[in-house]
VEXROKE-880904 format. One record per residue: x, y, z of N, C-alpha, C in turn; residue in one letter; chain; residue number from 0. Coordinates in steps of 0.001 Angstrom, whole numbers, m for minus. Each point is the difference from the previous one (the first is absolute). Layout:
<nodes>
NODE     nxx     nyy     nzz    caxx    cayy    cazz     cxx     cyy     czz aa ch   i
NODE       X       Y       Z       X       Y       Z       X       Y       Z  a  A NUM
...
</nodes>
This chain:
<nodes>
NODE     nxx     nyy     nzz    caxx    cayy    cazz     cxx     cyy     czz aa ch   i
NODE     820   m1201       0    m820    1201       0     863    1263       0  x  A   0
NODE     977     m24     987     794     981    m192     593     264   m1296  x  A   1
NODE     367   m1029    m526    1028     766   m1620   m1130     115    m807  x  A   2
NODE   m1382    m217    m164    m936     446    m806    m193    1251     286  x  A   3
NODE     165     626    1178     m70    1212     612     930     784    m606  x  A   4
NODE     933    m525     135    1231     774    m170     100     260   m1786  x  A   5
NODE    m252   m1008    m570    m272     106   m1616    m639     843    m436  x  A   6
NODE   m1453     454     653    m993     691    m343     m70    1504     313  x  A   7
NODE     643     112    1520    1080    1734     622     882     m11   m1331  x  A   8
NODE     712    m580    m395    1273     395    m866   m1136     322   m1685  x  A   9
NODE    m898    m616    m464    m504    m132   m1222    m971     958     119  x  A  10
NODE    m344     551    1158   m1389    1542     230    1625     845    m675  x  A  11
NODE     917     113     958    1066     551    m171     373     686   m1464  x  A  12
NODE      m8   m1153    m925     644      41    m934   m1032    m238   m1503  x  A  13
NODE   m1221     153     296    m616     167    m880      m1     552   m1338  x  A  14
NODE     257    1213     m85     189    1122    m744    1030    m707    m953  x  A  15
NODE     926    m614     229    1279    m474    m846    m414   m1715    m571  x  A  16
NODE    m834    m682     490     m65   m1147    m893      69   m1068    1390  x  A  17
NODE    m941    m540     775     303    m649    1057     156   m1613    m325  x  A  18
NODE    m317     m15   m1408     425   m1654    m480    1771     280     306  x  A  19
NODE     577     284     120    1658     335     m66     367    m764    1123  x  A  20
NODE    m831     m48     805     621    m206    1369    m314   m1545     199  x  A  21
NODE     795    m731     532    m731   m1432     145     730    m976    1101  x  A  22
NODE    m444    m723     876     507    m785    1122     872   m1360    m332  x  A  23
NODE    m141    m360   m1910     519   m1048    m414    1428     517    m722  x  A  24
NODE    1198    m425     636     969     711    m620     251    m312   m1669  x  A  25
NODE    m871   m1309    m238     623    m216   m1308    m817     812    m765  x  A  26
NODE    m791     917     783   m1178    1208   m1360     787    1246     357  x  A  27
NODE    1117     546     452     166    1048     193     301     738   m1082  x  A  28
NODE      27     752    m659     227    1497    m796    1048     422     113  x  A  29
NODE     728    m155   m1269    1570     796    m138    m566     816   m1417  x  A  30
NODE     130    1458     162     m22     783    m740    1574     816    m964  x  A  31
NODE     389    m410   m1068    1384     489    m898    m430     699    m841  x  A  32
NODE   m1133    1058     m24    m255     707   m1548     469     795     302  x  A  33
NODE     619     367    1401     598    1551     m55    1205    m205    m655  x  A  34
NODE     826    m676     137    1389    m471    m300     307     665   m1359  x  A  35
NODE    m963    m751   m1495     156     356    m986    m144    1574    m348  x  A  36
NODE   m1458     440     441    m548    1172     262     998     988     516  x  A  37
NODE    1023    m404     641     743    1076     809    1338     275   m1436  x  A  38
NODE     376    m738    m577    1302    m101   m1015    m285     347    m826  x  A  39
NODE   m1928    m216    m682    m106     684   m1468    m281    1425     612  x  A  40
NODE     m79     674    1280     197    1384     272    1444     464    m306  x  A  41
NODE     697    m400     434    1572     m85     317     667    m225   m1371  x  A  42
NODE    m658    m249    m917     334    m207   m1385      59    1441    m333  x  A  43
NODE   m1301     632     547    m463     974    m824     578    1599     667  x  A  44
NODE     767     m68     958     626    1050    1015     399     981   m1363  x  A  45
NODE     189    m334    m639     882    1404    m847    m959     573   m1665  x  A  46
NODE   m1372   m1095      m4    m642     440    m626   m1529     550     m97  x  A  47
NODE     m47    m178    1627   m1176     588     536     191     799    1294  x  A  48
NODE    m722     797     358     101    1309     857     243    m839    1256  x  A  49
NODE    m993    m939     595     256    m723    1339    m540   m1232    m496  x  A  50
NODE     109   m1135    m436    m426   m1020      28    m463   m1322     954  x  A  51
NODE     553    1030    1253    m612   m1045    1247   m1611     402     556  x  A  52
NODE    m457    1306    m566   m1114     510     138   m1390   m1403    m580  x  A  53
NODE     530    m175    m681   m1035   m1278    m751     628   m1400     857  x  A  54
NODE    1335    m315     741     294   m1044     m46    m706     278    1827  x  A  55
NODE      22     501     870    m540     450     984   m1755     m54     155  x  A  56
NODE    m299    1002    m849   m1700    m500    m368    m862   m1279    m729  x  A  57
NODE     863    m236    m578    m398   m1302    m325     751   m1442     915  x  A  58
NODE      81     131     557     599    m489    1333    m574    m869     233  x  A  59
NODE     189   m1349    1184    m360    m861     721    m318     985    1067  x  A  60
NODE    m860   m1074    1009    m532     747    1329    1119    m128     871  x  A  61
NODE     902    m967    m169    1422     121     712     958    1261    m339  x  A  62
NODE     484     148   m1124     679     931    m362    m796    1447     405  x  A  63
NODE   m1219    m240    m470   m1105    1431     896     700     570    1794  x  A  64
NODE    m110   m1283     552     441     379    1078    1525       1     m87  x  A  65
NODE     775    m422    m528    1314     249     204     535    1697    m539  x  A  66
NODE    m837    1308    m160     m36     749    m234     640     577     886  x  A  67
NODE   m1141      m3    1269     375    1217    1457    1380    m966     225  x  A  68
NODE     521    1229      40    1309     174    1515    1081    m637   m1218  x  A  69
NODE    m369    m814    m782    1189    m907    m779     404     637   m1575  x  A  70
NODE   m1317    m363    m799     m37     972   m1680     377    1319     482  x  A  71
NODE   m1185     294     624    m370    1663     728    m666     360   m1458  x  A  72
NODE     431    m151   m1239    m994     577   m1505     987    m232    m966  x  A  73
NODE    m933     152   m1498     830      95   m1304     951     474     233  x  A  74
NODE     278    1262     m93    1264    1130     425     928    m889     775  x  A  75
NODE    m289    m146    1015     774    m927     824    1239   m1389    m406  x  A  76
NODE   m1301    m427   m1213    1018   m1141    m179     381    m200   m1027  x  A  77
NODE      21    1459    m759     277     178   m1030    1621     744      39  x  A  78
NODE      21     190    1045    1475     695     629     724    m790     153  x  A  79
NODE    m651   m1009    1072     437   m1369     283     883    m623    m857  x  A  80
NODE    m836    m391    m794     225    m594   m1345    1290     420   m1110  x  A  81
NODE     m47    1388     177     942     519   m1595    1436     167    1109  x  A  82
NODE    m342     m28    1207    1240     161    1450    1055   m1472     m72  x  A  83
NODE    m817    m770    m298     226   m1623     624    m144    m932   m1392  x  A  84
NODE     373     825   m1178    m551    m691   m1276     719   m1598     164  x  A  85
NODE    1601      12     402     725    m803    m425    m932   m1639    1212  x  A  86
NODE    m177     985    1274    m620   m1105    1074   m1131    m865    m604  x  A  87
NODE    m777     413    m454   m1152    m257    m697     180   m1035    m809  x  A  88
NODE    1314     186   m1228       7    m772    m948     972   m1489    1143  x  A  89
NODE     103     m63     494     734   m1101     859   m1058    m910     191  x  A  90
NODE   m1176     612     541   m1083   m1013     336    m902    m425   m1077  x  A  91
NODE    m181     997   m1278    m608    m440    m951       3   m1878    m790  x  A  92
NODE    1024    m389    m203    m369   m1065    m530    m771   m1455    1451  x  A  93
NODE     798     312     826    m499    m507    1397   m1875     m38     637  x  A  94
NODE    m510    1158    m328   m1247     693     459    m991   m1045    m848  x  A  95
NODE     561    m221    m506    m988   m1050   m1174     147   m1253     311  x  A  96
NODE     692     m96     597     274   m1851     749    m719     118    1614  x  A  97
NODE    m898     646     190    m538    m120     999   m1102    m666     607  x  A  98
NODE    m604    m707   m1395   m1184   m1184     200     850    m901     449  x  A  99
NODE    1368    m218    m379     377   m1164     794      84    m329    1412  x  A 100
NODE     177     777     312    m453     326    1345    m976    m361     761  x  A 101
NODE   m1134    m702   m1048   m1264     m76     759     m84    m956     912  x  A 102
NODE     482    m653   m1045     221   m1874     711     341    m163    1358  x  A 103
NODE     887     488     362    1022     195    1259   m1171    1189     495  x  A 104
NODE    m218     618     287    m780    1124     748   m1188   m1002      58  x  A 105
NODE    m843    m852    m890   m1181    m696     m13      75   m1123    1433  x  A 106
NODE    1452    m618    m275     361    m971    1073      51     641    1447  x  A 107
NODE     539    1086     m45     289     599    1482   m1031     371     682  x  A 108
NODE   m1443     811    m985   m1405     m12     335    m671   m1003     666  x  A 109
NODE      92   m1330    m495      31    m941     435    m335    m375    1523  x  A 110
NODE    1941      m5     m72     168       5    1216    m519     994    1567  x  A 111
NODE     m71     906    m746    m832     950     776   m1374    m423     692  x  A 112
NODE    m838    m568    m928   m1015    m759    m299     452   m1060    1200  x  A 113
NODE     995    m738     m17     148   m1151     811    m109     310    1301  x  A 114
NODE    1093    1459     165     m15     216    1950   m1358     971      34  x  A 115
NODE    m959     349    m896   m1099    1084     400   m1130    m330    m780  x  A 116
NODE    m556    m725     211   m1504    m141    m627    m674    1088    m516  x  A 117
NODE     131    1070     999    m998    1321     m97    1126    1058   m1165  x  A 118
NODE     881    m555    m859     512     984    m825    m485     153   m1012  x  A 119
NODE    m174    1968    m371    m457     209   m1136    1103      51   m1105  x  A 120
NODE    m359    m647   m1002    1348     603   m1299    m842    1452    m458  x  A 121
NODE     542     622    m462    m831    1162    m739    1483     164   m1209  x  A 122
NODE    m488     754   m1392     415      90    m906    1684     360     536  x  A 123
NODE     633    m101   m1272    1704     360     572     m66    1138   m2073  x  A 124
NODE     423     949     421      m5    1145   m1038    1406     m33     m68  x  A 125
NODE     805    m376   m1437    1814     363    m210    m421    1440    m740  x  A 126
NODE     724     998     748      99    1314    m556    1438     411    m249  x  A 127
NODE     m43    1524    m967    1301      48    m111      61     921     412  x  A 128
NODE     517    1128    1121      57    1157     753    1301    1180      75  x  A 129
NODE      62     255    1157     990    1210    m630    1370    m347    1094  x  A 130
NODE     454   m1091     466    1222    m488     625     156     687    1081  x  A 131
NODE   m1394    m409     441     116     424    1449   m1159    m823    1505  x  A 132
NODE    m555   m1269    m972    m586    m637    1126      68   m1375    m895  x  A 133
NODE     455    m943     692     209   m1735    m728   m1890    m613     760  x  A 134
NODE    m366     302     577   m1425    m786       9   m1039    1141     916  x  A 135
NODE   m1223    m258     435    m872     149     726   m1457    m525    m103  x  A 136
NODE    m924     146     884   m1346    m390    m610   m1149     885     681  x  A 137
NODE    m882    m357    m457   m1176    1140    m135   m1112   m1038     212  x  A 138
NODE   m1529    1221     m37    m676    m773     169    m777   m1077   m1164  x  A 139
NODE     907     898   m1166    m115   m1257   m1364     884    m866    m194  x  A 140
NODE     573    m530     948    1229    m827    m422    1523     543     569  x  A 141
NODE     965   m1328    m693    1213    m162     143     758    1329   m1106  x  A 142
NODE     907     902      99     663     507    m981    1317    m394     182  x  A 143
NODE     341    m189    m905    1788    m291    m492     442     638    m591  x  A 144
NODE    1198    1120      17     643     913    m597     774    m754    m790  x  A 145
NODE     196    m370   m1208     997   m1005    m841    1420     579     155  x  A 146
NODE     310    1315    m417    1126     728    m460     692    m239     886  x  A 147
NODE    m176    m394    1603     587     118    1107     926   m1302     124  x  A 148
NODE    m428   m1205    m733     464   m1457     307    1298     164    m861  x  A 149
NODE    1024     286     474    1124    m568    m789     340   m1523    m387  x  A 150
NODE    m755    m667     773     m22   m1450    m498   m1447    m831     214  x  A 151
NODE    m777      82   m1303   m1075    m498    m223    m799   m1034    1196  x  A 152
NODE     962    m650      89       1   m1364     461    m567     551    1738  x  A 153
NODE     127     960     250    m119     177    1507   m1760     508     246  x  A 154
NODE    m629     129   m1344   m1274     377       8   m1128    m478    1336  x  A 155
NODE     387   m1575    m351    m825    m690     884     164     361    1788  x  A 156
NODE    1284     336    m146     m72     289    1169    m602    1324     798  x  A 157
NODE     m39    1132    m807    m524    1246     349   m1706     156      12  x  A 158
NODE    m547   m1213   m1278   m1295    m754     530      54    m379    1092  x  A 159
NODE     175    m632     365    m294    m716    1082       5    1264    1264  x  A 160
NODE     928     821     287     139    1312     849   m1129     148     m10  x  A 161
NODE    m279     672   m1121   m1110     446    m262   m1601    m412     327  x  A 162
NODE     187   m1298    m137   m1336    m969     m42    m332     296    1710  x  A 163
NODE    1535    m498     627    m426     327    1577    m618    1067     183  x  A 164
NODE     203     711    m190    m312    1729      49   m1974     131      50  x  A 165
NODE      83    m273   m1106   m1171    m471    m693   m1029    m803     766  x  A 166
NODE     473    m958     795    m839    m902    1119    m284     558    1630  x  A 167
NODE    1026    1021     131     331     439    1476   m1481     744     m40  x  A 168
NODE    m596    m405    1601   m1326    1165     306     852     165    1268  x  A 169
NODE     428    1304     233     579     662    1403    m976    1113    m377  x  A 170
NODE     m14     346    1416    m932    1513     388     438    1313    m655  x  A 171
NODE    m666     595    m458       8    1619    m684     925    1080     932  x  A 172
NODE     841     m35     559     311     860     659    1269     546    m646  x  A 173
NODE      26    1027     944    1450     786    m767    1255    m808     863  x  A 174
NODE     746    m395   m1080    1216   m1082     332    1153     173     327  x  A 175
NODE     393    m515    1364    1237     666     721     680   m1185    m821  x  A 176
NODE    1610     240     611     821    m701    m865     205   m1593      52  x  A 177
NODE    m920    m399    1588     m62   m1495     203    m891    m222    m623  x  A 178
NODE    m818     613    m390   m1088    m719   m1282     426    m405    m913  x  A 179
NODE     520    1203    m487     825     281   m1329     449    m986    m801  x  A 180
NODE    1267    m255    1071     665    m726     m88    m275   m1806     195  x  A 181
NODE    m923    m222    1019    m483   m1190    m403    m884    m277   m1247  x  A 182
NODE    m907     982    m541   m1014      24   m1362     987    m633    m940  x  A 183
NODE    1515     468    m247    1118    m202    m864     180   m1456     134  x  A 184
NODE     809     254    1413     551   m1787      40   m1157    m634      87  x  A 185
NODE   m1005       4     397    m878   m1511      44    m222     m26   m1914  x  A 186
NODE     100     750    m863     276     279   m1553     953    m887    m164  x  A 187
NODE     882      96     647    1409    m191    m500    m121   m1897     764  x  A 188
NODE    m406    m133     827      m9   m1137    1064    m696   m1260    m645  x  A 189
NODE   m1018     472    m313   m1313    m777    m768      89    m217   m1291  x  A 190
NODE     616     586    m936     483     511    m994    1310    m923    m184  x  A 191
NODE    1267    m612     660     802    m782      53    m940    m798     177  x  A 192
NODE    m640    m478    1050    m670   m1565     278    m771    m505   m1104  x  A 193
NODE    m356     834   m1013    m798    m483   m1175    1137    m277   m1523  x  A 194
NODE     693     981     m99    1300      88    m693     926    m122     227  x  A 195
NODE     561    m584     880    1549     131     394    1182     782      72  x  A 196
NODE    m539    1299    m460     770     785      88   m1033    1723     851  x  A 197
NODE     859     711     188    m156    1442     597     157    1144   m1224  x  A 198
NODE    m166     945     300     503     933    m739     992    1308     182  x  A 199
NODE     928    m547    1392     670    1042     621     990    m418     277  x  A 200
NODE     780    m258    m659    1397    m778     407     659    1040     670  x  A 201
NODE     587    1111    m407     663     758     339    m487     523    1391  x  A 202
NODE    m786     210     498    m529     559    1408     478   m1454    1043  x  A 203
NODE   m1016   m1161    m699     442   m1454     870    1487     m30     220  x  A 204
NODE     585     138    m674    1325    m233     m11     497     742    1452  x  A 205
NODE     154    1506     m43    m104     583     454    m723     m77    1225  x  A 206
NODE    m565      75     397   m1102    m730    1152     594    m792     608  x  A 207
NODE      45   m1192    m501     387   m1238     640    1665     969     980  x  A 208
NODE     600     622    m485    1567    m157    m225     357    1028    1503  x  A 209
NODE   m1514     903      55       6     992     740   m1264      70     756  x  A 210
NODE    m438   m1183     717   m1121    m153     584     m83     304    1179  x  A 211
NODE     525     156     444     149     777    1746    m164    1074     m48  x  A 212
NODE     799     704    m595    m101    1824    m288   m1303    m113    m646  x  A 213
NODE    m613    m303    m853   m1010     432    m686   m1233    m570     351  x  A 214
NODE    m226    m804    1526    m919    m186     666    m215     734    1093  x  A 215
NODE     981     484     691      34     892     899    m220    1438    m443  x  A 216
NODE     527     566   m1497    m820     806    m114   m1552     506    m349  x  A 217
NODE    m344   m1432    m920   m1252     281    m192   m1085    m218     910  x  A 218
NODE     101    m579    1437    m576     269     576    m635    1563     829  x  A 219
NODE    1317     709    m254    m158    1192     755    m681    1002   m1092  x  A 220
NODE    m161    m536   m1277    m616     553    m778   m1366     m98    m632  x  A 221
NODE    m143   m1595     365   m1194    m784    m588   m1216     557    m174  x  A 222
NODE    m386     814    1407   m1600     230    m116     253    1992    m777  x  A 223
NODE     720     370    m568    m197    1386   m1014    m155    m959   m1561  x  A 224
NODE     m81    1367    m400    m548     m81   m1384     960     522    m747  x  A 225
NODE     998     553     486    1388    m128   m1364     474   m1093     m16  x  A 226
NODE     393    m239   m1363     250   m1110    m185    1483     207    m799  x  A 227
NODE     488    1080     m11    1516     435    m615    1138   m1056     799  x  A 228
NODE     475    m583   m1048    1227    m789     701    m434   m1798    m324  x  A 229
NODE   m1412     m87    m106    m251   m1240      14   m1288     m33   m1189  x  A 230
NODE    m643     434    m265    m857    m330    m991     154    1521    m997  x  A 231
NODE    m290    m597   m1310    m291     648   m1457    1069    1677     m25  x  A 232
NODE     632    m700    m862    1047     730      11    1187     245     421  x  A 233
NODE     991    1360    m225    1447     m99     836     m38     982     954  x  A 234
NODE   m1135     926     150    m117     997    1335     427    m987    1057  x  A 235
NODE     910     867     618     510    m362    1652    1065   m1275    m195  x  A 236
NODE     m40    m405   m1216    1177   m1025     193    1468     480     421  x  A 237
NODE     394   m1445     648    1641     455     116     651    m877   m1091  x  A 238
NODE    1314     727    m283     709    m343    m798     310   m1405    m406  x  A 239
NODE    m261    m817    m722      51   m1283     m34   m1618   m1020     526  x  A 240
NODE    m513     591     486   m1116    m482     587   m1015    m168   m1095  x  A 241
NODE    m654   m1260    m612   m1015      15   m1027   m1639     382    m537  x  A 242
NODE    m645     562    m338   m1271     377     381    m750   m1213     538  x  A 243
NODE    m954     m10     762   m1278    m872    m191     180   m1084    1146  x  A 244
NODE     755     414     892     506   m1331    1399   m1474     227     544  x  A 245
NODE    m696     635    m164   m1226    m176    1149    m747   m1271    m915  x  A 246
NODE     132    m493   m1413    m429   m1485    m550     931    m854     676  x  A 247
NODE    1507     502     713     387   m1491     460    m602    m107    1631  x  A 248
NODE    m402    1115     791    m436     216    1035   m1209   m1053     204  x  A 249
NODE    m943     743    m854   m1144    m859     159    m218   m1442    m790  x  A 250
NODE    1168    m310    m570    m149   m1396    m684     531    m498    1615  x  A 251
NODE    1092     m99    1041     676    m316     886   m1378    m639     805  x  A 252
NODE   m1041    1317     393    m804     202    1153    m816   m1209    m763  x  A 253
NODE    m482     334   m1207    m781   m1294    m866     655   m1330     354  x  A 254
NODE     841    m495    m241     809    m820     123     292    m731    1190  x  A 255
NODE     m22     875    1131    m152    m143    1167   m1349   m1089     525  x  A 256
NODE   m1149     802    m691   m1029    m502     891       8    m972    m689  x  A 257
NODE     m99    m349   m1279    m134    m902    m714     402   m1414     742  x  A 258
NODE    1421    m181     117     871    m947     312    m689    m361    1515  x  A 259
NODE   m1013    1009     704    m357    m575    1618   m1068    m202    m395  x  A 260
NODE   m1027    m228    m943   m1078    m304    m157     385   m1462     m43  x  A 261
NODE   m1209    m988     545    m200    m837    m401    m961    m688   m1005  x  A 262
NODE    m287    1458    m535   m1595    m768   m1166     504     906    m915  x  A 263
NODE     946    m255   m1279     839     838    m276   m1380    1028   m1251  x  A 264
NODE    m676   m1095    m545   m1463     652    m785    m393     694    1132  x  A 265
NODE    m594     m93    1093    m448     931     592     663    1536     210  x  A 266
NODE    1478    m312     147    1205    1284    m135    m152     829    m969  x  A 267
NODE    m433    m474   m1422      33     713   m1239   m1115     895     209  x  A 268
NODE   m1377    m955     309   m1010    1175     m12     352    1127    1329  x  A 269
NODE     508    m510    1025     388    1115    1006     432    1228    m260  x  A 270
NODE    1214    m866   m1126    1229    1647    m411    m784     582    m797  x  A 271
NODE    m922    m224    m955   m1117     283   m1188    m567     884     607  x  A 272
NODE    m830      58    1192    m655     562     713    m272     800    1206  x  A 273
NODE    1673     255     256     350     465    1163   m1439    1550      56  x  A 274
NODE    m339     183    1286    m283    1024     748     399     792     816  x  A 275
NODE     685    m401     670     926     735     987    1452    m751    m338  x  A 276
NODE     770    1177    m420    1454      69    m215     892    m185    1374  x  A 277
NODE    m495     382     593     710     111    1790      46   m1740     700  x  A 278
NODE   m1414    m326     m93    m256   m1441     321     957    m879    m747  x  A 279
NODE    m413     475   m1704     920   m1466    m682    1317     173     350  x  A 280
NODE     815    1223     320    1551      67     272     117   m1049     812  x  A 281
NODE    m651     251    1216    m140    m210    1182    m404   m1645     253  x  A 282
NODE    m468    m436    m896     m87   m1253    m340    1257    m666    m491  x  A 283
NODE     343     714    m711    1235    m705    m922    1327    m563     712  x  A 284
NODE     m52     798    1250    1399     405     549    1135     704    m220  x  A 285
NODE     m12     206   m1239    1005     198   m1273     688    1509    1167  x  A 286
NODE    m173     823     199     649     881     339    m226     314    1551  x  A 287
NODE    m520    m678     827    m328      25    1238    1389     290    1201  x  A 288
NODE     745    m745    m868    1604     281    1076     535     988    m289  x  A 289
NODE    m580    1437   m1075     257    1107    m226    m580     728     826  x  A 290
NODE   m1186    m482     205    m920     804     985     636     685    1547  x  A 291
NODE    m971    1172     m18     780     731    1192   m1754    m199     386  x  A 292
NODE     171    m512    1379   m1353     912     636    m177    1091     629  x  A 293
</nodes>
């Protein structure tokens, strides 16, 4: 009863855009590539039409629609982009087109998703081509995939899968201090390995692992604000050598944590899926408790 619930909240939701898209059987899920082509016969045309992303933008997928705010930002935009970064562009071009292969492997990992969560929705996965500045996100129409961003094709499936988590998480509406934050990421990143075998943050893990004392003791004293400089999106507040995005190895750790003390490890998945109180699940986990000051 519940995931009929939950199907039908998400499909009032998403009406407006096509609610056949969305479906609980991973082998019906929706991979959308018309932007792909759509984006190159613009890019063809950079020097013989005034803006040619104006048509490749409006005539758009509902993914690429939303990959507008904060990322396109507009024609103009990525039309700068574009004539800035000509040579970047042509690197990924013959690649961007090998991205159905991909499906197979992203189809399997759905799957598995399917295996530890009954109640998972697939909803469409949109490959867009953007302005080299966000490799995935999702919306309330779906999965988006920034193509231009994958220097190696092959890693697609895995930024699905990020993504897909993303996509399944119901946590509470609130404005998100950095222990949220940061767990929303890693349980991404956590759940996301357990279905694929791989992460998408080597460089932070690495890092993390290497410097885990210092960087538990500080984020506690930081956890419950809302800057997030030093540890999530972006290089504000970094120190020298230090990699963006450790608050995905933070909360993969705390994920990881509870995980391994659960004994109903399906029951764990929907837990981390569904956390409500961020304070409790820490606090559950153990994961940082010997940091704790009372």
């Amino acid at each position: 009863m519940k995931n009929i619930l939950l199907i039908l909240s998400i499909f009032i939701s998403t009406s407006s855009i096509g609610q056949e898209l969305f479906t609980v059987d991973p082998l019906k899920a929706k991979f959308i590539t018309s932007d792909i082509p759509d984006f190159w016969k613009a890019f063809d045309q950079v020097d013989t039409k005034k803006n040619p992303f104006d048509e490749y933008l409006n005539n758009g997928s509902n993914g690429l629609k939303d990959f507008i705010p904060y990322r396109i930002e507009s024609p103009k935009n990525l039309l700068k982009i574009v004539k800035n970064r000509k040579s970047d562009y042509l690197k990924i071009r013959e690649s961007s087109y090998k991205v159905e292969l991909q499906i197979k492997p992203i189809t399997s990992y759905y799957q598995e998703l399917k295996n530890l969560y009954d109640e998972a929705i697939f909803p469409p996965t949109y490959f867009v081509i953007g302005a080299f500045n966000s490799g995935g996100t999702s919306s309330d129409n779906g999965l988006i995939i920034g193509v231009e961003m994958q220097n190696n094709i092959e890693n697609i499936p895995y930024i699905v899968s990020h993504e897909l988590i993303h996509f399944n998480q119901n946590y509470p509406n609130t404005k998100n201090t950095l222990l949220q934050q940061s767990i929303m990421e890693g349980s991404a990143d956590f759940i996301g390995e357990l279905i694929s075998g791989k992460h998408i943050n080597e460089s932070a893990f690495k890092y993390g692992n290497e410097n885990e004392k210092m960087l538990c003791s500080e984020f506690v004293e930081i956890m419950d604000g809302s800057n997030y400089h030093g540890w999530l999106y972006g290089t504000k507040g970094r120190a020298k050598g230090r990699p963006s995005d450790l608050g995905y190895w933070m909360g993969y750790k705390i994920c990881e944590a509870y995980y391994k003390k659960s004994p109903n490890k399906e029951e764990a998945i929907h837990e981390i899926l569904n956390i409500q109180s961020f304070h409790d699940f820490l606090k559950k986990s153990g994961c940082l408790n010997q940091y704790m000051t009372k």
